[in-house]
Structure formats: C-alpha cells, structure tokens
N, CA, C and O atoms as a GROMACS GRO file, in nm:
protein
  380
    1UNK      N    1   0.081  -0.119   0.000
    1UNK     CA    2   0.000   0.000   0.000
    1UNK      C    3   0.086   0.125   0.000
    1UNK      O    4   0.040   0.238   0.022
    2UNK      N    5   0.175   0.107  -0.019
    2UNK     CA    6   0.287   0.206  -0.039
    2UNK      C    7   0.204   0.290  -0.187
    2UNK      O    8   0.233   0.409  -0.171
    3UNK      N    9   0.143   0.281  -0.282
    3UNK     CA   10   0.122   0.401  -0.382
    3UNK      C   11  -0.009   0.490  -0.313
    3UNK      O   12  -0.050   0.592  -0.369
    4UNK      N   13  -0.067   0.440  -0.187
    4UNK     CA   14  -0.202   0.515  -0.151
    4UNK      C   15  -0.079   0.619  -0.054
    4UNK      O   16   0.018   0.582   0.012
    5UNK      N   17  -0.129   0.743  -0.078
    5UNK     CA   18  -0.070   0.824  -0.007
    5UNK      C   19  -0.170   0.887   0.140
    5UNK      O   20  -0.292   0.873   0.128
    6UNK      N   21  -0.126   0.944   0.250
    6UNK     CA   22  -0.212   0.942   0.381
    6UNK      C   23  -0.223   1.077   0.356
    6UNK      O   24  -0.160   1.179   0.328
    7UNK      N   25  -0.395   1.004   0.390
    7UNK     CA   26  -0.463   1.172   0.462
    7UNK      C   27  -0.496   1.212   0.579
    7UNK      O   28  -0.525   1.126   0.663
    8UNK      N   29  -0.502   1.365   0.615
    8UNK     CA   30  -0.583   1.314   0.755
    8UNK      C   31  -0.699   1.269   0.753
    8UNK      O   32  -0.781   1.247   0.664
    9UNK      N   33  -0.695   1.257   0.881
    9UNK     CA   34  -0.875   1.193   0.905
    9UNK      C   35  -0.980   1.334   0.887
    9UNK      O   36  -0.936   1.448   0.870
   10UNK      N   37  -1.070   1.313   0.891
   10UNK     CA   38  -1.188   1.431   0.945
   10UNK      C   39  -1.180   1.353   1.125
   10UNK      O   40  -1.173   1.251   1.193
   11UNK      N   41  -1.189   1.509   1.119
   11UNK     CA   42  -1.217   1.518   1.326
   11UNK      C   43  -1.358   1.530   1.321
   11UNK      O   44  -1.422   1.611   1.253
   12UNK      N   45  -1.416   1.420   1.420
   12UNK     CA   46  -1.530   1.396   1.498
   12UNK      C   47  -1.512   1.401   1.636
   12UNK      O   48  -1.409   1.354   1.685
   13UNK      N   49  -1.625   1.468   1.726
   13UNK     CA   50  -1.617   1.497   1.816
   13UNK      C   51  -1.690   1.334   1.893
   13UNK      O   52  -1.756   1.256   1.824
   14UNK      N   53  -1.670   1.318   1.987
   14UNK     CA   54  -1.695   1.207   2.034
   14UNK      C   55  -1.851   1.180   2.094
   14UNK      O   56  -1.892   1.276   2.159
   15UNK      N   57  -1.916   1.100   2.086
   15UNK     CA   58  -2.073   1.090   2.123
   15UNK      C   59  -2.035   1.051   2.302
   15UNK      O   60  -1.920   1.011   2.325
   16UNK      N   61  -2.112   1.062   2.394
   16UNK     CA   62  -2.151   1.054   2.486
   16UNK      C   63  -2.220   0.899   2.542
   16UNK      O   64  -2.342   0.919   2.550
   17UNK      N   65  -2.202   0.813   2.567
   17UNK     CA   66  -2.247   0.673   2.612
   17UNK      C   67  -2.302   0.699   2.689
   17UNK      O   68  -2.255   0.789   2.759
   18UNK      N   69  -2.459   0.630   2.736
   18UNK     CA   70  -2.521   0.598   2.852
   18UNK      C   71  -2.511   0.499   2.909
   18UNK      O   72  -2.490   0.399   2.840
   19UNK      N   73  -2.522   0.480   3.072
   19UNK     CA   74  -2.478   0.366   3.136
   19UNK      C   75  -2.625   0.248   3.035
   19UNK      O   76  -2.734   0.274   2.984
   20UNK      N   77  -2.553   0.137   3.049
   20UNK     CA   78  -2.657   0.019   3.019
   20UNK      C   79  -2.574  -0.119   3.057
   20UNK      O   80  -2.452  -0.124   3.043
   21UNK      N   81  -2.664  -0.245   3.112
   21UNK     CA   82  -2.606  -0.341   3.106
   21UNK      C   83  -2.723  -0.420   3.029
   21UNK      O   84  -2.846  -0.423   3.034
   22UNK      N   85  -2.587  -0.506   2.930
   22UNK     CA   86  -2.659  -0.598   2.854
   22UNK      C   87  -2.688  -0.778   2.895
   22UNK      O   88  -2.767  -0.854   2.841
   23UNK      N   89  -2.609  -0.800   2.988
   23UNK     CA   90  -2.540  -0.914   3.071
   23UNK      C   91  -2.700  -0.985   3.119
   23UNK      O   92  -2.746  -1.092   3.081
   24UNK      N   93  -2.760  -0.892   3.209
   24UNK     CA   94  -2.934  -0.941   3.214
   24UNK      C   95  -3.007  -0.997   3.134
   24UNK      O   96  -3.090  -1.077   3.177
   25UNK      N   97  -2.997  -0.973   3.012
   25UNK     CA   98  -3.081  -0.960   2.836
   25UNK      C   99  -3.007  -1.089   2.800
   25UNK      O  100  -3.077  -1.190   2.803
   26UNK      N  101  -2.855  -1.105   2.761
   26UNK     CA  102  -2.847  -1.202   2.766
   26UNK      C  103  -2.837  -1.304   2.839
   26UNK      O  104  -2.856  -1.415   2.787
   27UNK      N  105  -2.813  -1.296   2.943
   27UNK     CA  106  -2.840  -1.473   3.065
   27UNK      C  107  -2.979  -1.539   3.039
   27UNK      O  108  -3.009  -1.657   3.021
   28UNK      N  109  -3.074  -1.396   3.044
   28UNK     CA  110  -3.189  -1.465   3.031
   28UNK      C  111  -3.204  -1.570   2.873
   28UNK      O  112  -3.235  -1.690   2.874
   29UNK      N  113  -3.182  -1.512   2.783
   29UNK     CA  114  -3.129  -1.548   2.656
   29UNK      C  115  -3.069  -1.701   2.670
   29UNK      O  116  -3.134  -1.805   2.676
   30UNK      N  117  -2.980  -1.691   2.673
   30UNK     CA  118  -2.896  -1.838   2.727
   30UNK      C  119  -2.954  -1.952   2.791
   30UNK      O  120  -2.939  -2.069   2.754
   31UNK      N  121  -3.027  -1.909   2.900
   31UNK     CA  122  -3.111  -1.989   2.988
   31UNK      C  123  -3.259  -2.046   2.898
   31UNK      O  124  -3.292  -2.164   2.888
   32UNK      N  125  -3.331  -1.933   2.842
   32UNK     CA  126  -3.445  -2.001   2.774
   32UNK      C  127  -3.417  -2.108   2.640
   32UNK      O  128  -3.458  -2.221   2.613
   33UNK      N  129  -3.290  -1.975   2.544
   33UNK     CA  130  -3.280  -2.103   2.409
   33UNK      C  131  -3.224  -2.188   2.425
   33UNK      O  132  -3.269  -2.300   2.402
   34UNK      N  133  -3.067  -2.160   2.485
   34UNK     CA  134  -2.964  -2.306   2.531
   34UNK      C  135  -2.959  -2.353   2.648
   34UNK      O  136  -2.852  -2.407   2.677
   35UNK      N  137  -3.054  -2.352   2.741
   35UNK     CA  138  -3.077  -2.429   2.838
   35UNK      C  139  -2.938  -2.462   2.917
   35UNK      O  140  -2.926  -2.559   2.991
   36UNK      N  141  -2.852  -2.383   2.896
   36UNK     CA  142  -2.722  -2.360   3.006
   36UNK      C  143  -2.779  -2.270   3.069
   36UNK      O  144  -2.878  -2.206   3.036
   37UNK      N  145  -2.674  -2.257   3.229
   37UNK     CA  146  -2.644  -2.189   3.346
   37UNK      C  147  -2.612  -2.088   3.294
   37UNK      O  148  -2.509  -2.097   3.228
   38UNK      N  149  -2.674  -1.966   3.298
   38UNK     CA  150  -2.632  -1.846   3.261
   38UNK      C  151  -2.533  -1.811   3.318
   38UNK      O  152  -2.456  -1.759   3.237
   39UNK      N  153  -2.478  -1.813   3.456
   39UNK     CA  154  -2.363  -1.813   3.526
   39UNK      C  155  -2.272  -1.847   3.492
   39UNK      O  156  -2.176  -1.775   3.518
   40UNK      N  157  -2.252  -1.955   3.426
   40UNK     CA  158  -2.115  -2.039   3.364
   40UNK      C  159  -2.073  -1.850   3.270
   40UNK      O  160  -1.974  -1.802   3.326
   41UNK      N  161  -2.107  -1.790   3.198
   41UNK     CA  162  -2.067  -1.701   3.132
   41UNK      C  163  -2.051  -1.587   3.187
   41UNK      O  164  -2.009  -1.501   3.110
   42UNK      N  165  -2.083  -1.531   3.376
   42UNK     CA  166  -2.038  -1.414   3.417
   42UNK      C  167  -1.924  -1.347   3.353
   42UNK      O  168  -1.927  -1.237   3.297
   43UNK      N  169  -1.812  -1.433   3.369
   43UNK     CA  170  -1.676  -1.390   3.363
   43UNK      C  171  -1.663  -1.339   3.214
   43UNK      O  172  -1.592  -1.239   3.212
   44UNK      N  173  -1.703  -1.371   3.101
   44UNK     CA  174  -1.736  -1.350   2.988
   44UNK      C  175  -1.798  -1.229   2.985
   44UNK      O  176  -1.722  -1.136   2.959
   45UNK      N  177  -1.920  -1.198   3.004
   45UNK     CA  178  -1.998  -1.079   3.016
   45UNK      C  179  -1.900  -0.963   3.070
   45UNK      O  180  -1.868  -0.857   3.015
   46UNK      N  181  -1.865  -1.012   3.189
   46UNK     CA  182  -1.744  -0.891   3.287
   46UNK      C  183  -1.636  -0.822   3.207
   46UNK      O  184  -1.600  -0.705   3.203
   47UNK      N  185  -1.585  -0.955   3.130
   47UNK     CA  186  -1.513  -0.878   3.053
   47UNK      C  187  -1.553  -0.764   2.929
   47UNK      O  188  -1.514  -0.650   2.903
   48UNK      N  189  -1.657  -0.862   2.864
   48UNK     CA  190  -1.720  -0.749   2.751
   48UNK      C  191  -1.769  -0.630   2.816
   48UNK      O  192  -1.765  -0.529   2.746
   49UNK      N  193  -1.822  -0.616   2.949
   49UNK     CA  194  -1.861  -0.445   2.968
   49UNK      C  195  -1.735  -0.367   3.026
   49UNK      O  196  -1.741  -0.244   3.037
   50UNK      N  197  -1.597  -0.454   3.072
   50UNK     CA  198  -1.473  -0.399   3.064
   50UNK      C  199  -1.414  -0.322   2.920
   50UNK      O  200  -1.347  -0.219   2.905
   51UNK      N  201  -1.452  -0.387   2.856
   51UNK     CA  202  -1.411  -0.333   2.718
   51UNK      C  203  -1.489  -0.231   2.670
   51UNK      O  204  -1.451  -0.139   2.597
   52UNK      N  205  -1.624  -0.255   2.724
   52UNK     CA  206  -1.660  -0.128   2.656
   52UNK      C  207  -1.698   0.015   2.740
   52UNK      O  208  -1.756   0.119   2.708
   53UNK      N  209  -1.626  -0.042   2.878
   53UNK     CA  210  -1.568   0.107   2.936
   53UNK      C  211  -1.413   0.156   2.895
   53UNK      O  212  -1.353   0.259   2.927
   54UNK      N  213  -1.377   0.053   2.820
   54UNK     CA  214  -1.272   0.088   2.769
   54UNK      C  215  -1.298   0.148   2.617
   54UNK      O  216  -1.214   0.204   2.547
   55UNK      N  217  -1.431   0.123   2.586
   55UNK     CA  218  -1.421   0.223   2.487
   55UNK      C  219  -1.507   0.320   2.447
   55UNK      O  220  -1.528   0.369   2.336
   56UNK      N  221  -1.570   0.348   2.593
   56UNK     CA  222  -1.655   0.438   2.644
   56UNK      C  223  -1.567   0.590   2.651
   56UNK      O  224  -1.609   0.699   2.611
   57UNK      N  225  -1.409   0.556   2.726
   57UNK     CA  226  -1.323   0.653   2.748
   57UNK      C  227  -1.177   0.620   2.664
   57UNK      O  228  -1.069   0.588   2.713
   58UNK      N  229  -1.217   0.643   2.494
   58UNK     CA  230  -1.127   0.559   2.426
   58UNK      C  231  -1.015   0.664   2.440
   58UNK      O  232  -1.042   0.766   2.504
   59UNK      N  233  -0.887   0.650   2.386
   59UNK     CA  234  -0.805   0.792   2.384
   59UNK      C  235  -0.796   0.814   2.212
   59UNK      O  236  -0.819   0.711   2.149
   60UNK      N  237  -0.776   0.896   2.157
   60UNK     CA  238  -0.749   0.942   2.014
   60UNK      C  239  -0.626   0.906   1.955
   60UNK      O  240  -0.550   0.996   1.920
   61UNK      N  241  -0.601   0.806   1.942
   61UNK     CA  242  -0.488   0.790   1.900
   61UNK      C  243  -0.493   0.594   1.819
   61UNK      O  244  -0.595   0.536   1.784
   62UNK      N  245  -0.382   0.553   1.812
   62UNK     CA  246  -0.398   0.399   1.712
   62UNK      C  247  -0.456   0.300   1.841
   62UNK      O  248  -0.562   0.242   1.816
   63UNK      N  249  -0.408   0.283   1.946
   63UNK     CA  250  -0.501   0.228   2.066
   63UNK      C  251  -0.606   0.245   2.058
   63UNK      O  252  -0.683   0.150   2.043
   64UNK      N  253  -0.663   0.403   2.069
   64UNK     CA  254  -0.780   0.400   2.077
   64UNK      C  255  -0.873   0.317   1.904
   64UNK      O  256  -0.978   0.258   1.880
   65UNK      N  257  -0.778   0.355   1.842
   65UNK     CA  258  -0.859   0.282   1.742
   65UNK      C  259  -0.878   0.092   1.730
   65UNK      O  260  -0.972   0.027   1.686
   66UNK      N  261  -0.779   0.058   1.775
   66UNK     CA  262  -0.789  -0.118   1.837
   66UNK      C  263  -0.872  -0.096   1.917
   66UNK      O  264  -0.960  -0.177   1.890
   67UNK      N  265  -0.907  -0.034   2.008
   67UNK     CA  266  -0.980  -0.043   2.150
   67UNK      C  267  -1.130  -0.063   2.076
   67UNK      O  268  -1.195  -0.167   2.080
   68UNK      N  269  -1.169   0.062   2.007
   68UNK     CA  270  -1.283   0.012   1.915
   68UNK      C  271  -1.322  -0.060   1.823
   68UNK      O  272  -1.442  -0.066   1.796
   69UNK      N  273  -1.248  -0.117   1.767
   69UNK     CA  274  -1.260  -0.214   1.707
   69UNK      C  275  -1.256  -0.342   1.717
   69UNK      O  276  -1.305  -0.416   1.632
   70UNK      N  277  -1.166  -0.404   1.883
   70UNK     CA  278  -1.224  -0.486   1.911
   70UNK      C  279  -1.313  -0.530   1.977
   70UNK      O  280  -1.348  -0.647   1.991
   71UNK      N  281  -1.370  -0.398   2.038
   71UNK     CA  282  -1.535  -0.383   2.096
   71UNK      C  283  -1.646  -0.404   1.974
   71UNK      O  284  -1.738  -0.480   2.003
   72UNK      N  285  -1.648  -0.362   1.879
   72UNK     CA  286  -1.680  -0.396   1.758
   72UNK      C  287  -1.712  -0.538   1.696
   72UNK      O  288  -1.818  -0.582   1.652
   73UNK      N  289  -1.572  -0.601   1.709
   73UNK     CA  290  -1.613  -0.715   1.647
   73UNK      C  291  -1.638  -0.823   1.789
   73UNK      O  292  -1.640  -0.946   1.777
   74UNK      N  293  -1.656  -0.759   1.906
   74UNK     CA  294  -1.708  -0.885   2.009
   74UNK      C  295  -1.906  -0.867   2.035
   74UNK      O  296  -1.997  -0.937   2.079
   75UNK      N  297  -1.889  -0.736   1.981
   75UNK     CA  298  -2.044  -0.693   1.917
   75UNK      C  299  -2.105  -0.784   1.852
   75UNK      O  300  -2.199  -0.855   1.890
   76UNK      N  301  -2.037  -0.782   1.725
   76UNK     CA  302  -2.048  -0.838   1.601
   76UNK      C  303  -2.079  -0.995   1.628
   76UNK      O  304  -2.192  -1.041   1.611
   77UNK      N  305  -1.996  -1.054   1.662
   77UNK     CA  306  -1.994  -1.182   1.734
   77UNK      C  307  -2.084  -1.232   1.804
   77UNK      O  308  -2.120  -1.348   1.785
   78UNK      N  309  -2.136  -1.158   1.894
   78UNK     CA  310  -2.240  -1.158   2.000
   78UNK      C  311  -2.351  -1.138   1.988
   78UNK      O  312  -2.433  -1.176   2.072
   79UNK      N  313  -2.387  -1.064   1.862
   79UNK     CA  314  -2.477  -1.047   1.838
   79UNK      C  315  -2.558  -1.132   1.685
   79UNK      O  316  -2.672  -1.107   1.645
   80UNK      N  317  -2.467  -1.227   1.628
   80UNK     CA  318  -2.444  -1.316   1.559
   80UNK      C  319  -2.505  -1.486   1.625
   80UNK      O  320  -2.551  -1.586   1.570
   81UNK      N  321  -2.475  -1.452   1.757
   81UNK     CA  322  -2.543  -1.559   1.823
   81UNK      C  323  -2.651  -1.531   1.960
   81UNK      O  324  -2.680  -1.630   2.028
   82UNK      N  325  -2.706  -1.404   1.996
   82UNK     CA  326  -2.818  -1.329   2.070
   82UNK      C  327  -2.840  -1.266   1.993
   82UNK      O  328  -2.750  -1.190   1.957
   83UNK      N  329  -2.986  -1.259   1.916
   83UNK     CA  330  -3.062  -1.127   1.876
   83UNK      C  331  -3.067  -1.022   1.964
   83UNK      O  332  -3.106  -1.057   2.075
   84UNK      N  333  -3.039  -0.898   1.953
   84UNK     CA  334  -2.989  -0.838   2.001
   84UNK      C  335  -3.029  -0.678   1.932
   84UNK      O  336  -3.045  -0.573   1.994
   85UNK      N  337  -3.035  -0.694   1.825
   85UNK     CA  338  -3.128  -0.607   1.759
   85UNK      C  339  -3.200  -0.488   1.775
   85UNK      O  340  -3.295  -0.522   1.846
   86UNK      N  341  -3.213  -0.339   1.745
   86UNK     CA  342  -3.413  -0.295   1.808
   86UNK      C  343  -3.515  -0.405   1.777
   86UNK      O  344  -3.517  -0.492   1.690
   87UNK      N  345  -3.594  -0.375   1.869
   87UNK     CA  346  -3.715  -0.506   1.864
   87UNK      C  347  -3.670  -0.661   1.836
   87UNK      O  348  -3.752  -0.745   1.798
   88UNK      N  349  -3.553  -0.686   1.856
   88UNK     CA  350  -3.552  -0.829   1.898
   88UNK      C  351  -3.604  -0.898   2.047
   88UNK      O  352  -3.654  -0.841   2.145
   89UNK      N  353  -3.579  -1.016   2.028
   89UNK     CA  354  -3.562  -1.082   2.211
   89UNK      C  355  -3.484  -1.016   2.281
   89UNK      O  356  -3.520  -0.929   2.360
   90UNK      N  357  -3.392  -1.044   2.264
   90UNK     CA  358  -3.258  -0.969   2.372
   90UNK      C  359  -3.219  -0.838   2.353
   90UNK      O  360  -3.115  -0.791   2.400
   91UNK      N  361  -3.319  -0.761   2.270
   91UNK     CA  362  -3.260  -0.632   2.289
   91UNK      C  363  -3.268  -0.520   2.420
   91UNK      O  364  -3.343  -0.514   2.518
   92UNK      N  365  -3.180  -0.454   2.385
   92UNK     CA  366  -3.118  -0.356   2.501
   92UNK      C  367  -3.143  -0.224   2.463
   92UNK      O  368  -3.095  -0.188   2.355
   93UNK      N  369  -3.217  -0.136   2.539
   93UNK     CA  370  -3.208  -0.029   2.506
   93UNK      C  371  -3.086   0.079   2.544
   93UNK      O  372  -3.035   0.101   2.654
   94UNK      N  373  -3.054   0.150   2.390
   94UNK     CA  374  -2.881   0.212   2.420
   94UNK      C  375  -2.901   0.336   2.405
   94UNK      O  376  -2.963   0.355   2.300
   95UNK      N  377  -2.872   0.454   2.474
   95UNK     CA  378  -2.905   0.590   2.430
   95UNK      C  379  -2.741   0.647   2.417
   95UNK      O  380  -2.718   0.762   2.381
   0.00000   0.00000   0.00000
C-alpha cells in the first residue's frame, strides 16, 4: 500500500455513552434457548462491559482505534449468536 498516499482523518467529536447493562438480556437469553447456566458465562460478560468502558473513554490515538474495534467485532460476534437487535428478544435499550 505504499502508492495510496495518507490523509488526515476528518475530526469527529466524540458521542456521549449511557450507562446500560446488557449481561441481564443475555443470561436470560442463554437460559431459555440453550438451556445452560447463565452463570457459567459471568466472567465472559465482565469482561465485555470492561471493554466497553474501555471504549466508552477511548483515547485518540492507534489504541484507541484497536480499542474500538475490538469492541466492535465482540459486538459483532455476539450479536451473531443473541438477537440483540431494536425489537428483537434480547434487545437492550442504548441511548
């Protein structure tokens, strides 16, 4: 990629997150379709809302851009196997 030459970015100012937990939405989830212990996955959940206080207060820089992106694709993932959706089962309301 050496002939694409760099630009800057456009500056965006950063949106504002509201507290929410999604961890409720899915256990229940877990428990009705796959009939596992929703518990077995605390530690799982803990981590995903770690991450996304980590990218609640991302910093501007190439970190911060990993930081979102792998909040992103554990989204992606997660939501690939919980509907999760507006107006799904497991959805969460996010402001």
């Amino acid at each position: 990629m050496e002939a694409v030459p760099r630009m800057p970015m456009i500056w965006l100012d950063l949106k504002e997150a509201g507290e929410f937990s999604f961890a409720a939405a899915v256990k229940q989830y877990i428990l009705k379709h796959y009939g596992e212990n929703p518990d077995n996955y605390s530690e799982e959940l803990k981590k995903l809302d770690q991450l996304r206080q980590s990218a609640v207060n991302v910093t501007r820089d190439f970190e911060g851009c990993s930081t979102l992106r792998k909040y992103f694709g554990q989204l992606h993932y997660l939501q690939s196997r919980i509907p999760m959706g507006s107006g799904e089962e497991a959805a969460v309301p996010v402001t």
